[in-house]
VOPA-696463 format. One record per residue: z, x, y of N, C-alpha, C, O in turn; residue number from 1; residue in one letter. Coordinates in Angstrom, 1 decimal. Example, Ala and Ser with C-alpha at 12.3 -4.5 7.8 and 13.67 -1.06 7.14 Angstrom:
BEGIN
<site n_c3="7.8" n_c1="13.2" n_c2="-5.7" ca_c3="7.8" ca_c1="12.3" ca_c2="-4.5" c_c3="7.8" c_c1="13.2" c_c2="-3.3" o_c3="8.5" o_c1="14.2" o_c2="-3.3" num="1" residuo="A"/>
<site n_c3="7.1" n_c1="12.8" n_c2="-2.2" ca_c3="7.1" ca_c1="13.7" ca_c2="-1.1" c_c3="7.9" c_c1="12.9" c_c2="0.0" o_c3="8.0" o_c1="13.4" o_c2="1.1" num="2" residuo="S"/>
//
This chain:
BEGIN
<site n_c3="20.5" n_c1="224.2" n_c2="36.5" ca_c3="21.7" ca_c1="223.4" ca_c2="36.5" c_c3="21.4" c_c1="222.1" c_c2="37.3" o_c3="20.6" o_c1="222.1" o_c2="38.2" num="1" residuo="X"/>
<site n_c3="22.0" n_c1="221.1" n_c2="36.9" ca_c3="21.4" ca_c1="219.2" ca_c2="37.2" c_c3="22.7" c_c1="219.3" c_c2="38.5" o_c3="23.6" o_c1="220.0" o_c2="38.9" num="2" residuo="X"/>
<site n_c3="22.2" n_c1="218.1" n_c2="38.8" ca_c3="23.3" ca_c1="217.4" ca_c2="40.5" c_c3="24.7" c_c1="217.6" c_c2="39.8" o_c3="24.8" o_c1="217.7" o_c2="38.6" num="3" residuo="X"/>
<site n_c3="25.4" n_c1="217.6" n_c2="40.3" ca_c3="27.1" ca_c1="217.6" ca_c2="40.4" c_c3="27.3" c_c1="215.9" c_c2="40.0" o_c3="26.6" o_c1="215.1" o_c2="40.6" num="4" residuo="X"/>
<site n_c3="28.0" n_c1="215.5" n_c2="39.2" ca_c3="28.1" ca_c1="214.1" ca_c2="39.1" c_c3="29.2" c_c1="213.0" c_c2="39.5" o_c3="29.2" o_c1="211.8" o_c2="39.4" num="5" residuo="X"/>
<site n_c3="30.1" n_c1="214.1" n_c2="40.1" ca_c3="30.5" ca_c1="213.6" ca_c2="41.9" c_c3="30.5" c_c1="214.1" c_c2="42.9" o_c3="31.1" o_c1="215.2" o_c2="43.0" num="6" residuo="X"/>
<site n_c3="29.9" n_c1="213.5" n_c2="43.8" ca_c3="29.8" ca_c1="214.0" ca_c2="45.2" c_c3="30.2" c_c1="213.3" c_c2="46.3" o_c3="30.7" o_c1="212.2" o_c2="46.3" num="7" residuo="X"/>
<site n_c3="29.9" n_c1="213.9" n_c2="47.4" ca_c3="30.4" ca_c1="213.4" ca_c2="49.0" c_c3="29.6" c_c1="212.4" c_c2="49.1" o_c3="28.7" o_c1="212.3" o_c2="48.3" num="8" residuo="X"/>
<site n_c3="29.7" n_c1="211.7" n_c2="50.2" ca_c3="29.1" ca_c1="210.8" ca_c2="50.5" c_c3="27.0" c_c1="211.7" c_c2="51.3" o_c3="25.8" o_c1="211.6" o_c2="51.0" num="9" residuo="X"/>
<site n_c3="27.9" n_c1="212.4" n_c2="52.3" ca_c3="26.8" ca_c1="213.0" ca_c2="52.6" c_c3="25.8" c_c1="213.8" c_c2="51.4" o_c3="24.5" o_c1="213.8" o_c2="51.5" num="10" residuo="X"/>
<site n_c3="26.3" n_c1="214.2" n_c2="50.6" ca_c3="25.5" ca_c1="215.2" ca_c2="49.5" c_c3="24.8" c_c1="213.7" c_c2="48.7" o_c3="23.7" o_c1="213.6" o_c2="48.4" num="11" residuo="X"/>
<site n_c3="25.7" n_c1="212.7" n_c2="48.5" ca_c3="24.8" ca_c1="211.4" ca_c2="47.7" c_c3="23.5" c_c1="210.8" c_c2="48.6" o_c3="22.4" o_c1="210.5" o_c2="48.3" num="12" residuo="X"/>
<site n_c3="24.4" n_c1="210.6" n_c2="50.0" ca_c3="22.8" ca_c1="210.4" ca_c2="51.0" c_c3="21.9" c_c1="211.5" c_c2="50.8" o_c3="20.8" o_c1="210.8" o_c2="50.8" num="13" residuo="X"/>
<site n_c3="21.7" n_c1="212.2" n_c2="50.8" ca_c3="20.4" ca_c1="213.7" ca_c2="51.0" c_c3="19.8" c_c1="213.1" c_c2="49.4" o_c3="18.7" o_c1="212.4" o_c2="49.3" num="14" residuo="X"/>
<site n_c3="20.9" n_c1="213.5" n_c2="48.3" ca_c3="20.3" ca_c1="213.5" ca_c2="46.9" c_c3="19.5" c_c1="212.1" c_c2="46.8" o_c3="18.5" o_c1="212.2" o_c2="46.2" num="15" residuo="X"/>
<site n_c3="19.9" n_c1="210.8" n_c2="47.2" ca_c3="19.4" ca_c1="209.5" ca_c2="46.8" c_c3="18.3" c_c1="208.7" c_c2="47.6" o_c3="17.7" o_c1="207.8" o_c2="47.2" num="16" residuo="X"/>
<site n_c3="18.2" n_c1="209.3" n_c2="49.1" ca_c3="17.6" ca_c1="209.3" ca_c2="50.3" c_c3="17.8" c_c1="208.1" c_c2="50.8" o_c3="17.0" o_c1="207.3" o_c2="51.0" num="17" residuo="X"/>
<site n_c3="18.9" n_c1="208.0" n_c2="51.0" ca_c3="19.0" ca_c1="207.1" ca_c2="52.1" c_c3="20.1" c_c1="207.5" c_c2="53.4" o_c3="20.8" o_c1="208.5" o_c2="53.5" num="18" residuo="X"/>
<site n_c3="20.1" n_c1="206.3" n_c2="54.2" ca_c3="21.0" ca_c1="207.2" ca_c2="55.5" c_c3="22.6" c_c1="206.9" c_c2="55.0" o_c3="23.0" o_c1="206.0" o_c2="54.3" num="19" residuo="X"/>
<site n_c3="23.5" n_c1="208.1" n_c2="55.6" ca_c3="24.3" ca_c1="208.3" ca_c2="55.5" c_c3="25.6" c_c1="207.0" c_c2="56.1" o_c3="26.7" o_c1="207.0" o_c2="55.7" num="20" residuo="X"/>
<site n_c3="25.0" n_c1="206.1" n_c2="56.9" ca_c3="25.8" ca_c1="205.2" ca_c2="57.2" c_c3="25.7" c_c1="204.1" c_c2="56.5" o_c3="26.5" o_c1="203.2" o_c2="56.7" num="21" residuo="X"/>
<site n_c3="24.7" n_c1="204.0" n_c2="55.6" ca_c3="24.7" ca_c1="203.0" ca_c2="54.2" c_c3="25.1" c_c1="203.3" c_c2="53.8" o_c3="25.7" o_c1="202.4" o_c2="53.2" num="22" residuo="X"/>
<site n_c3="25.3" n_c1="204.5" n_c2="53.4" ca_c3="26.2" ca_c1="205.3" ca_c2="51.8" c_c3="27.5" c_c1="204.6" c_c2="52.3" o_c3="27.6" o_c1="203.4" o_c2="52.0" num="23" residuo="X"/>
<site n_c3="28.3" n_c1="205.1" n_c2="53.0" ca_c3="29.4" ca_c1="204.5" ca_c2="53.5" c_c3="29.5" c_c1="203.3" c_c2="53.7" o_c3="30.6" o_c1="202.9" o_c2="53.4" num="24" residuo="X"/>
<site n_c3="28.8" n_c1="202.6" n_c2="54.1" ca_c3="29.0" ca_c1="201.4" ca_c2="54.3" c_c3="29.3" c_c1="200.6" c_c2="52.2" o_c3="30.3" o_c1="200.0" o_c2="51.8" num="25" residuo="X"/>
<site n_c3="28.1" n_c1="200.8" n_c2="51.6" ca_c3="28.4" ca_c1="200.6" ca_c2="50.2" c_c3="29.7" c_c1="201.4" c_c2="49.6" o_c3="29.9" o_c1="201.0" o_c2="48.4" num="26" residuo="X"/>
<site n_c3="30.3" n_c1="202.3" n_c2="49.9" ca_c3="31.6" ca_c1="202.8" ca_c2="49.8" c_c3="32.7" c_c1="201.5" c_c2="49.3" o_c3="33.5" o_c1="201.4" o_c2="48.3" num="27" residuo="X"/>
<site n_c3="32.3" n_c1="200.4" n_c2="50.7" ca_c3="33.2" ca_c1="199.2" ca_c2="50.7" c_c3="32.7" c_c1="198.3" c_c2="50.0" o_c3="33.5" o_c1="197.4" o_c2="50.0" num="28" residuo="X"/>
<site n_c3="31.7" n_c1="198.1" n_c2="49.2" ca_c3="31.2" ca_c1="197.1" ca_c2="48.6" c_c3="31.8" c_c1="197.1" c_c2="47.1" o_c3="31.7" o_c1="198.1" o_c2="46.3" num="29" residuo="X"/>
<site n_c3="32.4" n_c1="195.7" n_c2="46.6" ca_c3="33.2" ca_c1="196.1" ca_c2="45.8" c_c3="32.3" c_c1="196.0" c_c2="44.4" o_c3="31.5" o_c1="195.1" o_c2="44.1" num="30" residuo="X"/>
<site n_c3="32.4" n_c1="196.8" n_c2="43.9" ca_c3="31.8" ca_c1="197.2" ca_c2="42.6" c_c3="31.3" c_c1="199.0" c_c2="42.5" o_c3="31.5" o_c1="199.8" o_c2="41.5" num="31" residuo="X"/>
<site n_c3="30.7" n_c1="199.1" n_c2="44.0" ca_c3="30.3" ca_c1="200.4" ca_c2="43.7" c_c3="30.9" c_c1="201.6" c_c2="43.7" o_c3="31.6" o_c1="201.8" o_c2="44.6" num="32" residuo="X"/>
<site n_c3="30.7" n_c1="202.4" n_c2="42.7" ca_c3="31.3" ca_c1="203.7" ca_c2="41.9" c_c3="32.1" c_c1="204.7" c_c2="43.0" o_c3="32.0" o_c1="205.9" o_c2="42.8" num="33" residuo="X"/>
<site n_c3="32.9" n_c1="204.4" n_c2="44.2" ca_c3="33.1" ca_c1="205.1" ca_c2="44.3" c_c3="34.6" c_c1="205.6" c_c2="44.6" o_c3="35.3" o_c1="205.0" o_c2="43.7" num="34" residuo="X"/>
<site n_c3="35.3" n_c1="206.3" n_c2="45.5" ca_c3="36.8" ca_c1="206.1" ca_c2="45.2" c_c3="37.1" c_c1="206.9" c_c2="46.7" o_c3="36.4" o_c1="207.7" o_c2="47.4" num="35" residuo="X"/>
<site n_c3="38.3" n_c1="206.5" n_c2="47.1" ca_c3="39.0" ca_c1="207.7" ca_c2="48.3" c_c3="39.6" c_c1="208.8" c_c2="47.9" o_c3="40.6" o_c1="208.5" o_c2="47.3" num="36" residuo="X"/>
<site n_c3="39.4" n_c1="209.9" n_c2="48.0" ca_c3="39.9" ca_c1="211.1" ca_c2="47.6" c_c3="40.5" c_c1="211.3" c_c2="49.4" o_c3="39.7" o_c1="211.6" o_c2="50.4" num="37" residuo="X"/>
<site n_c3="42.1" n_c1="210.9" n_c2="49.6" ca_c3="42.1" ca_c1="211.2" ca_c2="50.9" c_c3="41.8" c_c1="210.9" c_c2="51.7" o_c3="41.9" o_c1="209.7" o_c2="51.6" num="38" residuo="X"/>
<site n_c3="41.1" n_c1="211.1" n_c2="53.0" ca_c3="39.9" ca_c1="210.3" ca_c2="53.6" c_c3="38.7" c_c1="210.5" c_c2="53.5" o_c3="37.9" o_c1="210.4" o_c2="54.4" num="39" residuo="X"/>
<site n_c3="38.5" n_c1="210.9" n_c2="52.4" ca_c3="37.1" ca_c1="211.4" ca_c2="52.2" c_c3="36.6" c_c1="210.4" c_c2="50.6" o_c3="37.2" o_c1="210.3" o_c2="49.5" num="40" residuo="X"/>
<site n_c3="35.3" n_c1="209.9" n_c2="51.2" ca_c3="35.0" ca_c1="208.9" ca_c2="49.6" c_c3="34.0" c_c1="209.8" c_c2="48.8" o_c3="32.8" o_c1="210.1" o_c2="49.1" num="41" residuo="X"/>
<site n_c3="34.6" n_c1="210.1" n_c2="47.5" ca_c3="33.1" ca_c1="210.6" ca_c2="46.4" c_c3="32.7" c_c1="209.6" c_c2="45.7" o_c3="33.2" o_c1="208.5" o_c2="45.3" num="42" residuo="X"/>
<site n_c3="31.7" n_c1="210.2" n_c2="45.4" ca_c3="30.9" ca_c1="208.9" ca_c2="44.3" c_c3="30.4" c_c1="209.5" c_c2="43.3" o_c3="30.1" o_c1="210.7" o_c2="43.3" num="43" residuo="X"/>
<site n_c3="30.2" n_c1="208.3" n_c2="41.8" ca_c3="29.5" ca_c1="209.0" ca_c2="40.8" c_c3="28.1" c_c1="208.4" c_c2="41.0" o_c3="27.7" o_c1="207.2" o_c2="41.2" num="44" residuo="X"/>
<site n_c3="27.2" n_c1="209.9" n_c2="40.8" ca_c3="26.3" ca_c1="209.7" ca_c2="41.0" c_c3="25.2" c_c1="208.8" c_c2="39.7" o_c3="24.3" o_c1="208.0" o_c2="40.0" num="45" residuo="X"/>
<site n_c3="25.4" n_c1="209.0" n_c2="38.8" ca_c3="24.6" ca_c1="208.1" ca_c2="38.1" c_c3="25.0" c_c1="206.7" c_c2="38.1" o_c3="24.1" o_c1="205.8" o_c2="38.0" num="46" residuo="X"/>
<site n_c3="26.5" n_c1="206.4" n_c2="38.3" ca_c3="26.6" ca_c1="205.1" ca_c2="38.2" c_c3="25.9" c_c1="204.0" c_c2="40.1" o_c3="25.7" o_c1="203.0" o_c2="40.7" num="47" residuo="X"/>
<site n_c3="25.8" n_c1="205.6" n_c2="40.0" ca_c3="25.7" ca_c1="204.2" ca_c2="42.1" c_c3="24.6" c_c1="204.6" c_c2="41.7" o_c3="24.4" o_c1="204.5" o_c2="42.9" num="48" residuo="X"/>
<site n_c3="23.3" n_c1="205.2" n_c2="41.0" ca_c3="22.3" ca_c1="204.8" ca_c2="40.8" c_c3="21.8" c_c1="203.6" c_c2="40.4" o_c3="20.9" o_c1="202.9" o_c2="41.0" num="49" residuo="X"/>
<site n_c3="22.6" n_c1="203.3" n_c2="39.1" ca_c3="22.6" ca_c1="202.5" ca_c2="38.7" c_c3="22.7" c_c1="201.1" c_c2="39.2" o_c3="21.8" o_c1="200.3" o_c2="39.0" num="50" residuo="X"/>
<site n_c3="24.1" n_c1="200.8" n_c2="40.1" ca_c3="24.5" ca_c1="200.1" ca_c2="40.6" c_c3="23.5" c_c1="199.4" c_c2="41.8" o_c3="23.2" o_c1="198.2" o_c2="42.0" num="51" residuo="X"/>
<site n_c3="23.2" n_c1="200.8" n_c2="42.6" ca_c3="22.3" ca_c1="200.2" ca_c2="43.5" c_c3="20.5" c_c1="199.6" c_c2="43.2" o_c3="19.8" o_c1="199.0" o_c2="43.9" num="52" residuo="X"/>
<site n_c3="20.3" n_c1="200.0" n_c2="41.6" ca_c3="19.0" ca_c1="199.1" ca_c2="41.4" c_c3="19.5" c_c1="198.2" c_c2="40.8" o_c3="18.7" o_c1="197.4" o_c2="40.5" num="53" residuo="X"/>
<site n_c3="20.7" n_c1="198.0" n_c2="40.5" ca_c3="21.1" ca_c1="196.3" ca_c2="40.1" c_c3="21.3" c_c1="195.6" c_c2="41.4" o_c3="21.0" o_c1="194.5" o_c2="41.4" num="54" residuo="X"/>
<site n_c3="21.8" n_c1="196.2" n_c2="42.5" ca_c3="22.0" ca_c1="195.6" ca_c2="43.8" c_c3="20.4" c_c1="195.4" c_c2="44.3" o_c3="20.2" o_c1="194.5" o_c2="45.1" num="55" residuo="X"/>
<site n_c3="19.5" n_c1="196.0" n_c2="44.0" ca_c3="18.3" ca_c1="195.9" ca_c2="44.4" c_c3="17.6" c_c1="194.3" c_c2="44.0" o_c3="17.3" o_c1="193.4" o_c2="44.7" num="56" residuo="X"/>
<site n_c3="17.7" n_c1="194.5" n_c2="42.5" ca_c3="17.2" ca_c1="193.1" ca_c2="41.7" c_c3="18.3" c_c1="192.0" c_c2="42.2" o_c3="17.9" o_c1="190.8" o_c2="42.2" num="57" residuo="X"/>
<site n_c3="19.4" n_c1="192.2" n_c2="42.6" ca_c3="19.5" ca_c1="190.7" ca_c2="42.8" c_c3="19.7" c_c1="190.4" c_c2="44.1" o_c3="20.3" o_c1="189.3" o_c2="44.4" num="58" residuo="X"/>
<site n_c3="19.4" n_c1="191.0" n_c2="44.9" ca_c3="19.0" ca_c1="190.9" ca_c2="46.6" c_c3="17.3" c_c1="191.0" c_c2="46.6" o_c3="16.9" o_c1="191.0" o_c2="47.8" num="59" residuo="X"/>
<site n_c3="16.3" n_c1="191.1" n_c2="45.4" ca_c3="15.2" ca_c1="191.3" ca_c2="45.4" c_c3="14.6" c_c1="192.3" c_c2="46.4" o_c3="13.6" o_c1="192.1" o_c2="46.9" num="60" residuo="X"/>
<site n_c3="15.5" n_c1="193.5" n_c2="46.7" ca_c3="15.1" ca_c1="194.3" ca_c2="47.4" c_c3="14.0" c_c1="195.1" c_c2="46.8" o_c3="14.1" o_c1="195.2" o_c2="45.6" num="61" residuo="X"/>
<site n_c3="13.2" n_c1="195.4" n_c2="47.2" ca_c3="11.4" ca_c1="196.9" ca_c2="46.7" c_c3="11.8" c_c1="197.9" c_c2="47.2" o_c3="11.0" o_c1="198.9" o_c2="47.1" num="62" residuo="X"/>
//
């Protein structure tokens, strides 16, 4: 069985490898896939895949 295709913020930091106070931090950044469920933000995981190698190319991030 494949990743869950929404998750917590923490389960998206582990799955995507990055730190968990970026995940959050792009939470707020307006475009990316994610939503407040309460106080708690989930995200879709293929779209903030997505999202973040388009945020890559045009910040020319490697």
């Amino acid at each position: 069985m494949g990743l869950p295709v929404i998750m917590s913020v923490k389960e998206f930091s582990q799955n995507a490898g990055l730190p968990e106070k970026q995940v959050r931090t792009f939470c707020h950044v307006e475009g990316f896939p994610a939503f407040c469920n309460g106080v708690k933000y989930m995200i879709h995981f293929d779209e903030a895949k997505k999202w973040l190698a388009d945020y890559a190319v045009k910040f020319k991030i490697n």
